[in-house]
C-alpha positions as CSV (number, residue, x, y, z in Angstrom):
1,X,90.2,112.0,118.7
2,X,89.0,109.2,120.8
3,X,92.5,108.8,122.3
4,X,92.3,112.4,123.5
5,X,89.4,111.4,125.1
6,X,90.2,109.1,127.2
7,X,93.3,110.5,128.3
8,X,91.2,113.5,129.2
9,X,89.5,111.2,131.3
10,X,92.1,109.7,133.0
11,X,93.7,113.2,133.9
12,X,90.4,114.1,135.2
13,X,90.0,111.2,137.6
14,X,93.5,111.4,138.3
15,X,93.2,115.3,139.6
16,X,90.1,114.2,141.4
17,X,91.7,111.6,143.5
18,X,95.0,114.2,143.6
19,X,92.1,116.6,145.4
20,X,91.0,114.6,147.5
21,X,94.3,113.5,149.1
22,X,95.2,117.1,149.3
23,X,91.6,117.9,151.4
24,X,92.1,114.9,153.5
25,X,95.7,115.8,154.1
26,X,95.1,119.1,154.9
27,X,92.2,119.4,156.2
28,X,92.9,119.9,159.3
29,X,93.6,123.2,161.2
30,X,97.3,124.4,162.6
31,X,97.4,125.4,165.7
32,X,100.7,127.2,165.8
33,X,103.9,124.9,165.3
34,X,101.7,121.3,166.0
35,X,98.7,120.2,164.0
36,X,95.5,119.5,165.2
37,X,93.9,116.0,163.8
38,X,90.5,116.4,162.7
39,X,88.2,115.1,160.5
40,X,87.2,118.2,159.0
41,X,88.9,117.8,155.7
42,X,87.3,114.4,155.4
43,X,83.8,115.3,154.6
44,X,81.6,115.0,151.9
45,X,81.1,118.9,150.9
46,X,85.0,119.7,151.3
47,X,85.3,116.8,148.9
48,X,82.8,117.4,146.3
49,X,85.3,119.2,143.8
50,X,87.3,116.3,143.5
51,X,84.0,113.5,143.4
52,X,82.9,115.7,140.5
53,X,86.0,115.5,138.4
54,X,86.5,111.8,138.6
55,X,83.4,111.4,137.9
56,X,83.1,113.3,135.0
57,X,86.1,111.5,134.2
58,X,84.8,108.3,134.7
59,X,81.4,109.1,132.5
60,X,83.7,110.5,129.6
61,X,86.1,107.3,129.3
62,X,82.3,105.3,129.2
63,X,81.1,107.5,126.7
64,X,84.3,107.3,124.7
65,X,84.3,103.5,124.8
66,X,80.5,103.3,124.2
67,X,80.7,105.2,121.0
């Protein structure tokens, strides 16, 4: 069971670090064929889904190892 555990946890951070490359990478608008470069995918509320599943993946592997 604890083995589950911690490979839930590394899923988790690894999807939130996944996210977070995707926002950062697309974040940015198209305007028609060329892309603009902006640093609107970069902030901290377009990120938050992603900062919330590593984390949660990060406090599950602690908890795993701590018990």
């Amino acid at each position: 069971m604890r083995m589950v555990l911690i490979w839930l946890g590394v899923l988790l951070i690894f999807a939130g670090v996944l996210y977070m490359a995707a926002q950062a990478n697309w974040g940015g608008r198209f305007d028609g064929v060329r892309r603009r470069f902006t640093a609107r995918g970069l902030g901290l509320g377009s990120n938050m889904p992603g900062l919330v599943m590593a984390g949660l993946g990060v406090l599950l592997m602690l908890a795993t190892a701590a018990f």
